[in-house]
RONUVEX-382688 format. One line per 8 residues: for each residue x, z, y of N, C-alpha, C, CB. Coordinates in Angstrom, 1 decimal, m for minus. Each point is the difference from the previous one (the first is absolute). Glycine has a CB too. Layout:
<rokols>
X,Z,Y,X,Z,Y,X,Z,Y,X,Z,Y; ...
</rokols>
This chain:
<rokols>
m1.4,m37.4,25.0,m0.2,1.5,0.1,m0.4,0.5,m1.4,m0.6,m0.1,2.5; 0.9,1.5,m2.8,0.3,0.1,m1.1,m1.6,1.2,m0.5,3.4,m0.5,0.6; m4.0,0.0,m1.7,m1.3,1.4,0.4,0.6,0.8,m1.2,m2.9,m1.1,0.9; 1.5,2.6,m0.4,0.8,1.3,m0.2,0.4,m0.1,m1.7,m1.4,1.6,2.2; 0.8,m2.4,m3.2,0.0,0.1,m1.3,1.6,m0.4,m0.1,m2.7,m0.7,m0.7; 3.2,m0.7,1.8,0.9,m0.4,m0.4,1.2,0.9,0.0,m1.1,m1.7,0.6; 1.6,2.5,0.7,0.3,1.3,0.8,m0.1,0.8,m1.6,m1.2,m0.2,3.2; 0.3,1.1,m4.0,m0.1,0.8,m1.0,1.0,m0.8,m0.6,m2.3,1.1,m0.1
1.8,m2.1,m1.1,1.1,m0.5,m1.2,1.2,m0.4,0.8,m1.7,m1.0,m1.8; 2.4,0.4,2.5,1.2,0.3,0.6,1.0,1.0,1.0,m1.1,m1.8,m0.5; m0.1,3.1,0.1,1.4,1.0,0.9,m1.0,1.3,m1.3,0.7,m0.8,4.2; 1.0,1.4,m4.8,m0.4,0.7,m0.8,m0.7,1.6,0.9,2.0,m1.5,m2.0; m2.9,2.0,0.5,m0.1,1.3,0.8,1.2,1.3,m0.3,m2.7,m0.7,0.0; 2.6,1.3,0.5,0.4,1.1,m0.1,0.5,0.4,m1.5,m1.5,0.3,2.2; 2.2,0.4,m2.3,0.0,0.2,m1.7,m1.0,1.3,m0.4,2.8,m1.0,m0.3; m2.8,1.9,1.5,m1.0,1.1,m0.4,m1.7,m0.6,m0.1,1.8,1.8,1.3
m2.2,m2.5,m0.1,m1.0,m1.0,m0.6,m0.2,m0.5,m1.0,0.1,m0.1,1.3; 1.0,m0.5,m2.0,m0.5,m0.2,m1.9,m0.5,0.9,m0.9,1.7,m1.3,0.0; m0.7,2.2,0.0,m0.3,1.0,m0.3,m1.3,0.8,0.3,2.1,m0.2,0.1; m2.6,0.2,1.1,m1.3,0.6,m0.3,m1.2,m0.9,0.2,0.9,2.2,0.6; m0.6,m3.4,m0.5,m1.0,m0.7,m0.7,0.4,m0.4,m1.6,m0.8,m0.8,2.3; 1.7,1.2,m3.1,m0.2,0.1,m1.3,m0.6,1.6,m0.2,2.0,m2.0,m0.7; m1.7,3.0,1.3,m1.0,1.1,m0.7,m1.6,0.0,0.4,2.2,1.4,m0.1; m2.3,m2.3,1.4,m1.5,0.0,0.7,m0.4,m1.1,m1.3,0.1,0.4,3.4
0.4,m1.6,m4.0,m0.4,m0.6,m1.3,m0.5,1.1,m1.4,1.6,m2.0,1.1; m1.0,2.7,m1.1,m0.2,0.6,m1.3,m0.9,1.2,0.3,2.3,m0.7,m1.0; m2.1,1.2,1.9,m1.7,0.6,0.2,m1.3,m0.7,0.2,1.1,1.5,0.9; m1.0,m2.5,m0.1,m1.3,m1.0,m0.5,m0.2,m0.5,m0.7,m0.1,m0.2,1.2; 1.2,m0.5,m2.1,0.0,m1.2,m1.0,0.5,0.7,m1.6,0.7,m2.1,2.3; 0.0,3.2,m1.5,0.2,0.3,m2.2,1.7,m0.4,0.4,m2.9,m1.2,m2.2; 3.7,1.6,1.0,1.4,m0.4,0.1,0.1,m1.2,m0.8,0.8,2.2,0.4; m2.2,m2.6,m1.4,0.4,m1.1,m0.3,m0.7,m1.3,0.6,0.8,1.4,m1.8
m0.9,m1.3,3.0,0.0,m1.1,0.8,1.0,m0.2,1.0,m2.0,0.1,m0.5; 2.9,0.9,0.9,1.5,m0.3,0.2,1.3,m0.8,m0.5,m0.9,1.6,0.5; 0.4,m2.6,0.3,1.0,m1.0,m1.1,0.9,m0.8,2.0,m2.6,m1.0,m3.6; 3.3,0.3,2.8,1.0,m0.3,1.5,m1.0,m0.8,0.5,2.8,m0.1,m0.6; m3.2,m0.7,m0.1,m0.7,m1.4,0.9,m1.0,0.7,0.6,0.3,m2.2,m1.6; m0.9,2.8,1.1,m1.6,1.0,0.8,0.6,1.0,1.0,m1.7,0.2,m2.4; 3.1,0.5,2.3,0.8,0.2,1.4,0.5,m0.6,0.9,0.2,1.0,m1.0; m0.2,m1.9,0.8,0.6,m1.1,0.9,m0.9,m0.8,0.6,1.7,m0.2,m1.2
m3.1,0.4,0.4,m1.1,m1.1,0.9,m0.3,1.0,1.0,m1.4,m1.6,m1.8; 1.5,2.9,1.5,m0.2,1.1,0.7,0.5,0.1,1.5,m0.1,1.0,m2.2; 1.2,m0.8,1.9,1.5,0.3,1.3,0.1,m1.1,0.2,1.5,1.8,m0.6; m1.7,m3.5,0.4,0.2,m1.3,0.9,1.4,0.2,m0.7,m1.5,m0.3,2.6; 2.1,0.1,m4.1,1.3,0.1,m0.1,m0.1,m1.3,m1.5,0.6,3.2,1.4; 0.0,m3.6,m2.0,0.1,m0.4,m1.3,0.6,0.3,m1.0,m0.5,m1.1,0.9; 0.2,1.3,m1.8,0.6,0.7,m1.3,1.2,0.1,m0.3,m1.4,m0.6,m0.7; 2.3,m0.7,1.2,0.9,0.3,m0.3,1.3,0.3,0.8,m1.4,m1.0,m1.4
0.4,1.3,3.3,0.8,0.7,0.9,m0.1,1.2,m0.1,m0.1,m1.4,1.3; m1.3,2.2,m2.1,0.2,1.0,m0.6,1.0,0.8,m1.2,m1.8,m1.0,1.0; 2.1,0.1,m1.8,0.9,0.2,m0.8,1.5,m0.4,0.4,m2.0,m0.1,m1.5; 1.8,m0.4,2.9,1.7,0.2,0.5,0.5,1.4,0.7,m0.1,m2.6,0.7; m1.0,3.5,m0.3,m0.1,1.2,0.6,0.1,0.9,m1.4,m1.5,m0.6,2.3; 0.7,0.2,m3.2,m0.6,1.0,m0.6,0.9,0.4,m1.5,m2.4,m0.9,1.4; 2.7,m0.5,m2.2,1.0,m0.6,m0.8,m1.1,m0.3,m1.5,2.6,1.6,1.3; m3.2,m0.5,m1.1,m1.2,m0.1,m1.0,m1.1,1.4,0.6,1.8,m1.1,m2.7
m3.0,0.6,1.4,m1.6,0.8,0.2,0.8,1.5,m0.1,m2.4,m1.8,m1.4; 3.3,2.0,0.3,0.5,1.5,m0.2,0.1,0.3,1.6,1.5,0.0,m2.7; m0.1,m0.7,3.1,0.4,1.2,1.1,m1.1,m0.3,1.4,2.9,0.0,m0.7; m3.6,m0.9,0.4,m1.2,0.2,0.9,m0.8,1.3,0.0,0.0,m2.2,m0.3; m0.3,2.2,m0.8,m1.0,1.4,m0.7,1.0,1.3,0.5,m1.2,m1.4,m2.6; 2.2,1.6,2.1,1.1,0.8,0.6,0.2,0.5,1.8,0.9,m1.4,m2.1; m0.8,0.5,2.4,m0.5,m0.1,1.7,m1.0,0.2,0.2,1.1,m1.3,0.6; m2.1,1.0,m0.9,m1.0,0.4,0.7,m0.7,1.2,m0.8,m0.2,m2.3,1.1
0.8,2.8,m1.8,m0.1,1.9,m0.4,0.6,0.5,0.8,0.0,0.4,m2.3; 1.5,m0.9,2.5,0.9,1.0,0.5,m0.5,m0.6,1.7,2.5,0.5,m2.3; m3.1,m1.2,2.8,m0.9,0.5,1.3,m1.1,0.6,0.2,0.7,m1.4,0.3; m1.3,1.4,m1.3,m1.2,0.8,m0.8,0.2,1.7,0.5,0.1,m1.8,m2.5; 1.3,2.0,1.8,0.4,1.2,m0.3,0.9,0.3,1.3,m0.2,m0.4,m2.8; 0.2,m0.1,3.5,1.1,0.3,1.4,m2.0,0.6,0.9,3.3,m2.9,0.2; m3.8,2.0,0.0,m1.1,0.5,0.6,m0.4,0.9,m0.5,m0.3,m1.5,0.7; 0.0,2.1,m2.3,m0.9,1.3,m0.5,1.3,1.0,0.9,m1.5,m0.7,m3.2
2.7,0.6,3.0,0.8,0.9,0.1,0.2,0.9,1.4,1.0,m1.5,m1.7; m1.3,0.5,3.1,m0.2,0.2,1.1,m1.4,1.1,m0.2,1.2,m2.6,0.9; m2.5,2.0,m1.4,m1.1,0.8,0.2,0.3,1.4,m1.4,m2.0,m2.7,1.1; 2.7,2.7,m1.9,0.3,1.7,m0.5,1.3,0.3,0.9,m0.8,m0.1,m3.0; 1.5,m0.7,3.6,0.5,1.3,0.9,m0.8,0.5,1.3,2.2,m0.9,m0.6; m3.5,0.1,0.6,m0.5,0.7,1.3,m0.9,1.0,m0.4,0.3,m2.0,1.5; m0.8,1.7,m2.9,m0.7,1.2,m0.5,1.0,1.1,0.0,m1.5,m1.4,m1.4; 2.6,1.7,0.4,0.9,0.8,m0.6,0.9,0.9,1.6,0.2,m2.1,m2.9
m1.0,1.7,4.2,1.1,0.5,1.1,m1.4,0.5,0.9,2.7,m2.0,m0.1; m3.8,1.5,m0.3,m0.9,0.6,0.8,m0.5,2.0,0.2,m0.6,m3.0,m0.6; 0.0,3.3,1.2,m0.2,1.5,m0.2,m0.8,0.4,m0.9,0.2,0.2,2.0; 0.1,1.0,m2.8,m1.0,0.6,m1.1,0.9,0.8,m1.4,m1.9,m2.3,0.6; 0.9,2.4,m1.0,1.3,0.7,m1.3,0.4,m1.0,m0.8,m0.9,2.4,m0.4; 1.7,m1.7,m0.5,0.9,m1.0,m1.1,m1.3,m0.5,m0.9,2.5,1.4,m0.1; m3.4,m1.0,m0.4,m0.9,m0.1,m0.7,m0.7,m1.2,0.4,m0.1,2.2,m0.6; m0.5,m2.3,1.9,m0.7,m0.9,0.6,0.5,m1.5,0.1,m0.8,2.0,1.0
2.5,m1.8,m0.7,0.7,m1.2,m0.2,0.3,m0.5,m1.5,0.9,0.8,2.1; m0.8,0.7,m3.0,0.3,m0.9,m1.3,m1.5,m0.5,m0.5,2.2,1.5,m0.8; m3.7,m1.0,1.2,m0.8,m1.4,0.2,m0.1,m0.7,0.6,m0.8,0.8,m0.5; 1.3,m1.1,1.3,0.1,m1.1,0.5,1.2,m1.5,m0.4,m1.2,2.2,1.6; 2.3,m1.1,m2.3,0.3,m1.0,m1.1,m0.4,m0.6,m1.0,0.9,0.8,0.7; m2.0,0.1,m1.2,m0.1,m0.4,m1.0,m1.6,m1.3,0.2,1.5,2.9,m1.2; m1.8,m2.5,2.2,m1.2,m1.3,0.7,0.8,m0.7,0.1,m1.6,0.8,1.3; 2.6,m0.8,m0.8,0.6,m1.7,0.4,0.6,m0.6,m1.7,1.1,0.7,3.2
m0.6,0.0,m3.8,0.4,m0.6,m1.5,m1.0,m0.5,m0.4,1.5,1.5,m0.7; m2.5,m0.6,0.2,m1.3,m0.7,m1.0,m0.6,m1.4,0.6,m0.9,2.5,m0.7; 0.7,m3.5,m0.2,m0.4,m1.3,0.4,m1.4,0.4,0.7,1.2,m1.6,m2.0; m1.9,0.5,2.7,m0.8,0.4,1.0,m1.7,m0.4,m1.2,2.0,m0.8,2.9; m1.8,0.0,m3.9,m0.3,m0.2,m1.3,m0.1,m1.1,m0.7,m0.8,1.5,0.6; m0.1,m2.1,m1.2,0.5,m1.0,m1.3,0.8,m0.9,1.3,m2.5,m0.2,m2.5; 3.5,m0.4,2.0,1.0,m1.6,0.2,0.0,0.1,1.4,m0.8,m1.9,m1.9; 1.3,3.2,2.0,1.1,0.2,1.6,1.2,m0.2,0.1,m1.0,1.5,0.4
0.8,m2.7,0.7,1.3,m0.9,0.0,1.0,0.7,m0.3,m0.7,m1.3,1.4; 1.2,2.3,m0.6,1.3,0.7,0.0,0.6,m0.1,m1.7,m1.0,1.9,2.3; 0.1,m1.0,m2.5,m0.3,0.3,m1.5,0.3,m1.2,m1.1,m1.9,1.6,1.1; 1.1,m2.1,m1.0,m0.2,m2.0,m1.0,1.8,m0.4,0.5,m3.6,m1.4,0.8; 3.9,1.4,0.6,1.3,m0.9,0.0,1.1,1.3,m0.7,m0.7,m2.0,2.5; 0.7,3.2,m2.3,1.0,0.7,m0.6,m0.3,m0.1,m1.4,0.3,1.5,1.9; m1.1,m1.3,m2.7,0.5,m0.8,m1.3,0.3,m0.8,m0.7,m0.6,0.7,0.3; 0.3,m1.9,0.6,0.1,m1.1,m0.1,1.5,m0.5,0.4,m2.5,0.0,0.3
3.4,0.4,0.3,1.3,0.0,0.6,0.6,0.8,m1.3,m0.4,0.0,2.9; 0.0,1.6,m3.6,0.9,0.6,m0.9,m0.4,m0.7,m1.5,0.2,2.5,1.5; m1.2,m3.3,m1.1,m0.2,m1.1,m1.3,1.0,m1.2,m0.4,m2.3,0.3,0.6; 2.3,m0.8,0.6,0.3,m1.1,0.1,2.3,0.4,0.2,m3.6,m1.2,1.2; 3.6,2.2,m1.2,1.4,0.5,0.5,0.8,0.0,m1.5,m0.9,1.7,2.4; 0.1,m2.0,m3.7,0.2,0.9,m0.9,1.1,m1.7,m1.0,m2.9,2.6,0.3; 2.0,m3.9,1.0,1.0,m1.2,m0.9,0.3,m0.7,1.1,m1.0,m0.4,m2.4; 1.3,1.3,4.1,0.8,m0.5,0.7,1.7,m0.6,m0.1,m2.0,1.3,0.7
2.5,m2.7,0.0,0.9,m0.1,0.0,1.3,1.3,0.0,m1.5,m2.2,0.7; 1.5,2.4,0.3,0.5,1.3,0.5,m0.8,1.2,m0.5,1.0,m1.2,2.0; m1.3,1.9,m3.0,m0.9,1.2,0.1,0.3,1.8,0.7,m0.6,m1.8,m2.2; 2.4,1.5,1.9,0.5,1.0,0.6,m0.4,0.3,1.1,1.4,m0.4,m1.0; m1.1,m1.0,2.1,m0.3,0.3,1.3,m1.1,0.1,0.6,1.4,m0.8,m0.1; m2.7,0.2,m0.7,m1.3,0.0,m0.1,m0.3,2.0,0.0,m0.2,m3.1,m1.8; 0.9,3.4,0.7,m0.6,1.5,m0.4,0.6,0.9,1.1,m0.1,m0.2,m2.9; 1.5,m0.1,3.2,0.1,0.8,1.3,m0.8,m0.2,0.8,1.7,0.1,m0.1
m1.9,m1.0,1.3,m0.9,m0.1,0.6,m1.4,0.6,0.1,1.6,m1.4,m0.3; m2.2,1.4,m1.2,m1.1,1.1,m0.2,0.5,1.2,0.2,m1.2,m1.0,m1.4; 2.7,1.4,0.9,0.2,1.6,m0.3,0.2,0.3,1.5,1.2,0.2,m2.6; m1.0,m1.2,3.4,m0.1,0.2,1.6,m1.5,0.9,0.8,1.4,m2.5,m0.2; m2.2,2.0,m0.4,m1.4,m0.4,0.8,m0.6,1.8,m1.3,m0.5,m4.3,0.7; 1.0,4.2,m1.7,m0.5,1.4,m0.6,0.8,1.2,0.8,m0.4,m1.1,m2.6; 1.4,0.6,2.2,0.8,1.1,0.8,m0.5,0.9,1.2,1.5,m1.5,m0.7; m1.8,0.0,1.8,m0.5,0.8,1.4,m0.9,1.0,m0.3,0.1,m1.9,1.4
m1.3,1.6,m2.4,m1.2,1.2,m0.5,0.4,1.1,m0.1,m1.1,m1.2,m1.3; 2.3,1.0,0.5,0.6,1.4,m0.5,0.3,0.6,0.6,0.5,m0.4,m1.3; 0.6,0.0,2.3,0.4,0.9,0.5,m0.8,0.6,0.8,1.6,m0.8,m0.4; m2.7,0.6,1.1,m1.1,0.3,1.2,m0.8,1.0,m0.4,m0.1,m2.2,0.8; 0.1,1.7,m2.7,m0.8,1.4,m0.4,0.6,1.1,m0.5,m1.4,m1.3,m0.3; 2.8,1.5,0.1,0.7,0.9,m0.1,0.1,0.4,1.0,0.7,m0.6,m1.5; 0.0,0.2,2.9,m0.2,0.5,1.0,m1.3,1.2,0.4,1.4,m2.2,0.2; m2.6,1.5,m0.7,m0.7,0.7,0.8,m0.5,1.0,m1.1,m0.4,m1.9,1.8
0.9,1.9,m3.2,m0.5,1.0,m0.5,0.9,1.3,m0.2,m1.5,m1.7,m1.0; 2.9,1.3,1.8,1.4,1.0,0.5,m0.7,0.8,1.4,2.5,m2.1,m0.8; m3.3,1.4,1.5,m0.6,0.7,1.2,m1.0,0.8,m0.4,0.4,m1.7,1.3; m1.4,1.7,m2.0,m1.0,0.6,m0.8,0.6,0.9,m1.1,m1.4,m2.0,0.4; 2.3,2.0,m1.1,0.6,1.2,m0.7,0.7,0.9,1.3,0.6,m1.4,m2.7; 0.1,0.8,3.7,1.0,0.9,0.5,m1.2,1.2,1.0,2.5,m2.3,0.1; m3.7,1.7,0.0,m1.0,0.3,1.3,m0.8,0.5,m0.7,0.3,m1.5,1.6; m0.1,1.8,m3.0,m0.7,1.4,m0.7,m1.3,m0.8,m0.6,0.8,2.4,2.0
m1.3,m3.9,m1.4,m0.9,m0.2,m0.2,m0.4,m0.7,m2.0,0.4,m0.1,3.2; 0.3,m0.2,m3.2,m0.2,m0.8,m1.5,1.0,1.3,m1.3,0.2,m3.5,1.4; m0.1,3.3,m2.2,1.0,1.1,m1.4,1.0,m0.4,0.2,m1.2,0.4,m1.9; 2.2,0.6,1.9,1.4,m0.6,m0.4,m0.4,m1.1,m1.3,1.5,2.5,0.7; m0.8,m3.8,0.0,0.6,m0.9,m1.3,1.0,m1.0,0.5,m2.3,0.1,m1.3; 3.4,m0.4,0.0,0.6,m1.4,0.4,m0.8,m1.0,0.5,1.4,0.4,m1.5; m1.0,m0.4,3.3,m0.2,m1.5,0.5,m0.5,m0.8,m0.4,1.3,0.2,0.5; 0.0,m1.0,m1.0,0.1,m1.3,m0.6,m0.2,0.1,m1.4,1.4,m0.6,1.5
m2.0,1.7,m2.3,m0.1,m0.5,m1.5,m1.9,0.0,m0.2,3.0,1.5,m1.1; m3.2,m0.8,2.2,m1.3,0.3,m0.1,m0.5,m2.2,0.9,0.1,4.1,0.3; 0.3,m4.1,0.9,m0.3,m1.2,0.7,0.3,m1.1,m1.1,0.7,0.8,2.4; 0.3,m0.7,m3.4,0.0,m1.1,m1.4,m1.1,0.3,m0.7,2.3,m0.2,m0.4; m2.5,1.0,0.1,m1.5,0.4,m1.3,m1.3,m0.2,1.3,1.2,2.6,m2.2; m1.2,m2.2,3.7,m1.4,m0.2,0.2,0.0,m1.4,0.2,m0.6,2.1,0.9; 1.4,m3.2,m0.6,0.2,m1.4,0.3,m0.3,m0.7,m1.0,1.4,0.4,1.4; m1.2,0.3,m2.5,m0.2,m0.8,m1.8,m1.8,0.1,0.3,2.6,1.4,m2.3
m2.9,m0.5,2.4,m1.6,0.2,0.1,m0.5,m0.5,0.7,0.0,1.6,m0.4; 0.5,m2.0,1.5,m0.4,m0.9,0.8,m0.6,m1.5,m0.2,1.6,1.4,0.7; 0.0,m1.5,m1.1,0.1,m1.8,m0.3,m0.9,0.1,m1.2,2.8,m0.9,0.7; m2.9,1.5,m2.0,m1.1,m0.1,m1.2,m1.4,0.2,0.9,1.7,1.1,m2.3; m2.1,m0.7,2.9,m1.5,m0.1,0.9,m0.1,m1.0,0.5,m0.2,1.8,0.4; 1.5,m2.1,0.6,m0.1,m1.4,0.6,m0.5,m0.7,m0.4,1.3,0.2,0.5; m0.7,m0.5,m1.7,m0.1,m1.8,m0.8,m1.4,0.3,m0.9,3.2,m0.9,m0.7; m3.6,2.0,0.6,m1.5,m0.3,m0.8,m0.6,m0.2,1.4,m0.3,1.8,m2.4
0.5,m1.2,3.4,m1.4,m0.7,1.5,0.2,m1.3,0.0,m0.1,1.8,2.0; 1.4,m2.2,m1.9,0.1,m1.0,0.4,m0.4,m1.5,m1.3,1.8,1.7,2.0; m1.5,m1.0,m2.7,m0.4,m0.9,m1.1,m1.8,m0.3,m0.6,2.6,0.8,m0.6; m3.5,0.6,1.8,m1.1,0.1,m0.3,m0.2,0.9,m1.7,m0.2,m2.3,1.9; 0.8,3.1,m2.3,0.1,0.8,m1.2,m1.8,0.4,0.2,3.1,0.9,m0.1; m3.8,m1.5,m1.0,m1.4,0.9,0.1,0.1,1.6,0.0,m1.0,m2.0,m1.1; 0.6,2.4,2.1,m0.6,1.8,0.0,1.4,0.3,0.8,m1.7,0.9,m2.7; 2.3,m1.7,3.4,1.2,0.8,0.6,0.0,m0.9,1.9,1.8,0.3,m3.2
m2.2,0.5,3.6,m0.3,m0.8,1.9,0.9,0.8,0.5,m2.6,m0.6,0.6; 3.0,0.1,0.6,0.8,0.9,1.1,m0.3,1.3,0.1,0.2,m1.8,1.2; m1.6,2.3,m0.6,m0.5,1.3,m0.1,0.6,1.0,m0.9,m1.8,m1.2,0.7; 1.5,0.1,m2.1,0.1,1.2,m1.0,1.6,0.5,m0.5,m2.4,m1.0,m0.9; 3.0,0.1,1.5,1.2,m0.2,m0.1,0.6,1.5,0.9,m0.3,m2.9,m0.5; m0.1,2.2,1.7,0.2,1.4,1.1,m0.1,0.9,m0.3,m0.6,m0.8,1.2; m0.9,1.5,m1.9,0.1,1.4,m0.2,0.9,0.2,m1.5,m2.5,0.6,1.6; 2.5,m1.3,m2.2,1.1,0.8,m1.0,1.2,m0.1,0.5,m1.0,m0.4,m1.8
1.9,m0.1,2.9,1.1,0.3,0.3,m0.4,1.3,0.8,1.2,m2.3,m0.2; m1.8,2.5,0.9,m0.3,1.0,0.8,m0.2,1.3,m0.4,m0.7,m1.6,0.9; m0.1,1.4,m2.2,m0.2,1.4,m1.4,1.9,0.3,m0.7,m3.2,m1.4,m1.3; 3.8,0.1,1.3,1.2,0.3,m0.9,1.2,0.7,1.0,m0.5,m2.2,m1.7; 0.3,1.9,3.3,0.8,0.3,0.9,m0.6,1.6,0.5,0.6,m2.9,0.5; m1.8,3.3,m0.7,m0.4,1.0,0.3,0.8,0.8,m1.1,m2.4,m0.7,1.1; 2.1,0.5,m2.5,0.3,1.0,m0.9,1.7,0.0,m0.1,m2.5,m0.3,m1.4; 2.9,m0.5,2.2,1.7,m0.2,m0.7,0.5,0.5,1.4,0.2,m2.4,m2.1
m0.8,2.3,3.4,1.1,0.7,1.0,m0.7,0.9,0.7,1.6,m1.8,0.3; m2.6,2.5,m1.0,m0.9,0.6,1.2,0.8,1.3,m0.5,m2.9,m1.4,0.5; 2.6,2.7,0.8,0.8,1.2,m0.2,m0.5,0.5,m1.2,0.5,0.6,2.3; m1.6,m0.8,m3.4,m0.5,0.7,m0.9,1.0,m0.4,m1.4,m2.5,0.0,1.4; 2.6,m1.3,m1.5,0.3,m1.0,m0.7,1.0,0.6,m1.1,m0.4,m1.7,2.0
</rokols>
C-alpha cells in the first residue's frame, strides 16, 4: 500500500497549483528563493518534471503572472461593475494597481518577467503576452473614464490618451513602493494620485 507522500510525488498536481504555490513562495520567501528544485520540493514534483510543463524558470515566471493577473482581473471587474460613481471606481482602481508595499509579490514578479523578457529566447512572444495582461488595464480604464466624462462626472478628455499618461504615473509609483523607494509608501502614493486626478478631471479642472 502506497502512503500519502508516495500518492503526492507520483500523481502530478494540477498546473494552477504550481502556479500558486510559486506566487505563495515569493511572498514568503522573496523571488529569489524560487528556484525549480525549492518548487518541486514544494508541489511533490521534481525539477525536471517541472521543466517538462514549464520548458524553463522564464515561462514559469510568465505563468504564474499571467495567473497572477487573471485573478487581479476578476477582482477589478468586480470592483469597476459594482454601484457608485465613476470616481469611486476609478479609486478603486487605482487601490488595486498600487503595490500593497515594499516586495509585493505581484509587483517583484512583474518586473522580474519584463526583466528577464528583455534576453528571452522568443522575446517577441514574451512582450506580447505582457502587452496582453497591460492591455486588459487599459482598456477597463478607459472604459470607465468614457463613463465618467459621458455622466458629466470627470472633464471632458481623451479616454485613452489620458488612461496612457495616468498608467505611466502609476507604474513610476509602483516600482518606487515596491522597490521600497525611501519617503515614498503606498499611502503617500495614494493621495498624490488622488490630488493629480482631482485637479485633472474634477468639473473645476
Amino acid at each position: 500500500m502506497s502512503t500519502p507522500g508516495a500518492r503526492r510525488r507520483n500523481t502530478a498536481p494540477p498546473r494552477e497549483d504550481v502556479l500558486a504555490a510559486a506566487m505563495e513562495m515569493i511572498a514568503e520567501r522573496g523571488l529569489e528563493k524560487l528556484t525549480m528544485a525549492a518548487l518541486g520540493r514544494e508541489v511533490g514534483m521534481s525539477s525536471g518534471h517541472l521543466l517538462y510543463y514549464f520548458r524553463s524558470k522564464d515561462e514559469l515566471l510568465l505563468r504564474t503572472l499571467e495567473w497572477s493577473e487573471g485573478r487581479l482581473g476578476v477582482e477589478r471587474g468586480r470592483l469597476l461593475t459594482r454601484p457608485g460613481t465613476a470616481r469611486e471606481r476609478l479609486d478603486a482602481y487605482v487601490g488595486l494597481y498600487v503595490p500593497e508595499g515594499h516586495r509585493d509579490p505581484h509587483w517583484t514578479l512583474w518586473m522580474e518577467v519584463w526583466n528577464r523578457s528583455q534576453s528571452a529566447a522568443d522575446e517577441s512572444a514574451a512582450r506580447d503576452r505582457q502587452a496582453a495582461i497591460e492591455g486588459a488595464w487599459h482598456r477597463d480604464l478607459v472604459a470607465l473614464l468614457a463613463e465618467g466624462v459621458s455622466r458629466g462626472e470627470f472633464r471632458p478628455v481623451d479616454p485613452d490618451r489620458f488612461a496612457a499618461r495616468l498608467r505611466a504615473l502609476l507604474d513610476g509609483f509602483a516600482i518606487h513602493v515596491a522597490i521600497g523607494l525611501r519617503g515614498t509608501d503606498r499611502g503617500r502614493v495614494l493621495g498624490h494620485v488622488r490630488e493629480f486626478l482631482d485637479e485633472s478631471l474634477g468639473p473645476d479642472a
